[in-house]
N, C-alpha and C positions, 0 to 999 in steps of 0.2 A: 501046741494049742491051736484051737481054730482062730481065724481071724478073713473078716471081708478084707479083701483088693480087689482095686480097680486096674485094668490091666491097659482103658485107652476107653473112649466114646460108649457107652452100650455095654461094656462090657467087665463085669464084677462076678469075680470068682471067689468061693468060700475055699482057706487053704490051713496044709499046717504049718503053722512059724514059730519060731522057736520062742522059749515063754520070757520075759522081761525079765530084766534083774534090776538089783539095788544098785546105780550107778555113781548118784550124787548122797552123801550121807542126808540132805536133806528129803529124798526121791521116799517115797512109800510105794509095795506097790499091791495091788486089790484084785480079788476075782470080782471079774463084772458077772452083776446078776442080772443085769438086761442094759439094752443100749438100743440107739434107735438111728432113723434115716432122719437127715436133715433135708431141709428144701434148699439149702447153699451145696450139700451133696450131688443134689442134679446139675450144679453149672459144669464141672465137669463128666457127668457121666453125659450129660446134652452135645459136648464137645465146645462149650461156651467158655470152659476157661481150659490150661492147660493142667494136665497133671504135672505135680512137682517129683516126682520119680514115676519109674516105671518097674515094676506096676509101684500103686500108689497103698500103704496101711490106710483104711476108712474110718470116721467117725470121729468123734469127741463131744457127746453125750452119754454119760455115765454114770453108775449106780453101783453100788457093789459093797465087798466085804475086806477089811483090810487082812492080809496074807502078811508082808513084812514091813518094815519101816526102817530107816536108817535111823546109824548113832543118833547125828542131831533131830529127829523127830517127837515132840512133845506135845501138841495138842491130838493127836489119833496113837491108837493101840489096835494093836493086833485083835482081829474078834470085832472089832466096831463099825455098822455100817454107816455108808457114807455115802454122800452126796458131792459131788466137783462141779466146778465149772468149766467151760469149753474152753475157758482160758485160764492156766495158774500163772499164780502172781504168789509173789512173800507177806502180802498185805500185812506192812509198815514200813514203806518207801514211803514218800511223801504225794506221789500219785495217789495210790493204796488210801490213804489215811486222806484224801480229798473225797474219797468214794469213785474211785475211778481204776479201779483194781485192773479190767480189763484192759489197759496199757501203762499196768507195774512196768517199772525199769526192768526189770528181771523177768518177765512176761516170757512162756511159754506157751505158743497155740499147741492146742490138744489133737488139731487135726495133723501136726505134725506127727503124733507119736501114732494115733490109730486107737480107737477104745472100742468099735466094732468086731471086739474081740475076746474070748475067756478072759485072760488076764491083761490087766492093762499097768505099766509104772506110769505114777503121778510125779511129775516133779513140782519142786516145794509145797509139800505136802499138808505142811503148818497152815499155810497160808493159802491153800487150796479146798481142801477137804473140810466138811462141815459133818459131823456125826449126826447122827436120828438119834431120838431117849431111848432107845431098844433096837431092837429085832420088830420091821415092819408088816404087821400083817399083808397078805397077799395082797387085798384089794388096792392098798396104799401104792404099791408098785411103779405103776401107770403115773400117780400124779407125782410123786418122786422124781420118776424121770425127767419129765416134763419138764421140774424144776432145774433140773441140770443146764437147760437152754432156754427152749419155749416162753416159760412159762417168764425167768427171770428176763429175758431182751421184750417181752409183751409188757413186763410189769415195769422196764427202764422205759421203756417209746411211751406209755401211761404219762408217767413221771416227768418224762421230757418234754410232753405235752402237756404240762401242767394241768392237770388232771384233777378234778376236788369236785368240794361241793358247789352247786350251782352254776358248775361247767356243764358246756356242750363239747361234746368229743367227740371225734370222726376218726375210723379208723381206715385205712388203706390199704387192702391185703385182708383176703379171709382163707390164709393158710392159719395152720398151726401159730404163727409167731402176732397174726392181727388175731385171731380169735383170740388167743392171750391179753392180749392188748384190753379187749372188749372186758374180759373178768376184772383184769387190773381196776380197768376206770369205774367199773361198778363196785369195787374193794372200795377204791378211794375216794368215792363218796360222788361220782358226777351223776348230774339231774339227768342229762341226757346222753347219747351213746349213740352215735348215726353209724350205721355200717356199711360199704361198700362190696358188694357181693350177688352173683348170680348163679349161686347154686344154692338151692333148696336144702340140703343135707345142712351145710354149715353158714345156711341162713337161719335154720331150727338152733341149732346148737349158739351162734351169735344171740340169739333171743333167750337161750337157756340161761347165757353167760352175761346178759345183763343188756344188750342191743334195746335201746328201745321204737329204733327207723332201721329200714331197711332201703338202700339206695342201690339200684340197679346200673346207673349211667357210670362211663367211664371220663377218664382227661376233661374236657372243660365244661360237656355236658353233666356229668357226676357232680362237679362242684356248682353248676350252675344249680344244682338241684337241692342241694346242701345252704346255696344261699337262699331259697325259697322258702325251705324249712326255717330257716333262722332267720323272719323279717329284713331279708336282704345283708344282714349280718355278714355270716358266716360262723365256722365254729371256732371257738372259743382258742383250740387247739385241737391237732387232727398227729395220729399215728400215721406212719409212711413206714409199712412193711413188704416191701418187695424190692426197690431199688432199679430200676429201670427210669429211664427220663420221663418217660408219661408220668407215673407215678408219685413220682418226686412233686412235678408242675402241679397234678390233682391236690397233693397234699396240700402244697402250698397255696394254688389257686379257691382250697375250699375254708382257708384260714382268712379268720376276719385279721383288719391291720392293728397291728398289738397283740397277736395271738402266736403259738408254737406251733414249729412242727416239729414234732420229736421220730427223729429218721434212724431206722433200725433195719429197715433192709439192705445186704448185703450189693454196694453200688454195682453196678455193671452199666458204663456206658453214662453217667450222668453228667451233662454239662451244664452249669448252672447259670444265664446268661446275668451279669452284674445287671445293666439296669434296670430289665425287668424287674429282679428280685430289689434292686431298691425300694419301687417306688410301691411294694408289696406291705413292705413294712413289717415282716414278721420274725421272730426270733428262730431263730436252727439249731437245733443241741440234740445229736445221738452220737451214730457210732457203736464200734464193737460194746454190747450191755456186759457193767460190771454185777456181772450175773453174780459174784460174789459177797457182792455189797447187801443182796437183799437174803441170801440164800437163809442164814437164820430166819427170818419173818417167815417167809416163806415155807419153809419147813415144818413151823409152829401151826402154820395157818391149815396145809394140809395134815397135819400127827393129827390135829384136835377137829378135822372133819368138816372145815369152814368152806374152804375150795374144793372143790372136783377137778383141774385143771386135765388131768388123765383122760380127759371123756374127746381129749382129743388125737387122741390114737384111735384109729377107723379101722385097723388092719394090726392084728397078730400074728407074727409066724418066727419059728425057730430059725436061727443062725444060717441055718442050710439054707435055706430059701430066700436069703438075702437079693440073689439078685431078681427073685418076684417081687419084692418088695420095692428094689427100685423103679420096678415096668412098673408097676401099681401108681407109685409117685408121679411117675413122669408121664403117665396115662392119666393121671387125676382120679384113676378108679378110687384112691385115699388120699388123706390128707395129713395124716403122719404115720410111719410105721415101726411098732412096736417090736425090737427083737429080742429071743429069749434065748436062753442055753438051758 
């Protein structure tokens, strides 16, 4: 089967490897019918983190049709398509059953296995895999995917930032994973939606998705800007999708005291100084999104045509051209890249 590796810094070769099998009776395993580039994908192809082999299987964002299942497998059947998270979990640990699926006891990251590929095995597939009511028409594809990651870590860092009605919500990050963010908080009912972003493309798209400010400044001048907006305030609660130490401080420096920030970008480098953050006053709750916790709603929302989150794939292209697709990411010419077989 075809499958993306990464082989070091820059460089991602599309190869053939040999196709999964049923390991664990509880493992299923699926033809992926599309998968996509992550923006945690670029730390190491940037040479920002290390690869954990060499070369490295890529991906785990996935979509597909299930091929086999083991003995113990009882919630999916062969023939059913499916949705996973980037993380499987058995969800009924007692993690699991908090809503915190993303670090089940029994937790498998997906980046481990590689799903940048034809066929991908899910391990604990029960508890991983969500079916669709059918065979999804084509357009649905795109937002599908999305759901796999994006859509559900946008819709936790919402959520983490207490997100409703008569909120003011800021989001940090206008990749793929804060424009999610942006739809989530207009889902769940907030008055207002401040966006931090300087690019035109997906300042359009942050307004499509429910953005109703658009704020250009970064680190302390962004928040100072955010406090203007909100009679010296601040917001109510602010998304932090990037994970960098500026980042972090914006979120939290544009959070009024009493307010969240719900932190969803992948850390790199963040030191959080205690008394600063004391005397901030503000609540912290993210972490890896139990993307699994929401994936039914979530599914419902886009089958019945409520969401478009899919509109955030800027770039198309087949498996072969995977490592265009990372030059595109890491050039910014896109903002998330859609691959197909």
């Amino acid at each position: 089967m075809r499958a993306v590796m990464m082989y070091g810094p820059g460089d991602v070769r599309v190869e053939e490897r040999d196709m999964p099998r049923i390991v664990e009776t509880t493992d299923a395993v699926i033809r992926v019918t599309a998968t996509c580039i992550c923006g945690s994908d670029l730390w190491p192809y940037r040479g920002a983190e290390p690869l954990s082999s060499t070369p490295q299987a890529m991906g785990h964002e996935y979509i597909g049709v299930v091929e086999q299942i083991g003995s113990d497998v009882e919630n999916v059947k062969v023939g059913d398509f499916v949705v996973g998270s980037f993380v499987a979990s058995d969800n009924t640990c007692e993690i699991c059953a908090a809503g915190y699926q993303s670090r089940c006891v029994h937790n498998v990251m997906m980046g481990e296995i590689g799903t940048q590929a034809e066929f991908a095995r899910i391990p604990l597939a029960d508890g991983t895999l969500v079916a669709t009511p059918g065979q999804p028409d084509p357009e649905l594809i795109p937002s599908l995917m999305a759901a796999s990651d994006v859509l559900g870590t946008g819709w936790y860092g919402a959520v983490a930032a207490e997100a409703g009605p008569g909120k003011i919500i800021a989001v940090v990050g206008d990749g793929a994973v804060g424009l999610s963010a942006v739809l989530a908080a207009k889902q769940l009912g907030s008055e207002r939606i401040i966006m931090f972003s300087r690019h035109p493309e997906r300042q359009a798209l942050a307004r499509a998705f429910g953005a109703t400010d658009i704020v250009e400044g970064r680190g302390d001048e962004g928040a100072a800007k955010v406090k203007e907006l909100t009679g010296g305030y601040g917001a109510h609660g602010t998304v932090e999708a990037v994970g960098t130490q500026e980042s972090m401080w914006q979120a939290i420096n544009t959070t009024r005291p009493g307010g969240y920030v719900g932190y969803v970008g992948v850390s790199h480098g963040v030191e959080l100084d205690g008394l600063n953050l004391f005397f901030t006053s503000v609540h912290l709750h993210g972490g890896p999104a139990p993307v699994r916790h929401y994936l039914p709603e979530l599914i419902d929302l886009i089958w019945d045509r409520k969401i478009d989150p899919g509109k955030v794939f800027d770039l198309t292209l087949p498996v072969e051209d995977a490592a265009e697709g990372y030059k595109a990411m890491d050039e910014r010419r896109a903002t998330k890249v859609l691959l197909t077989f």
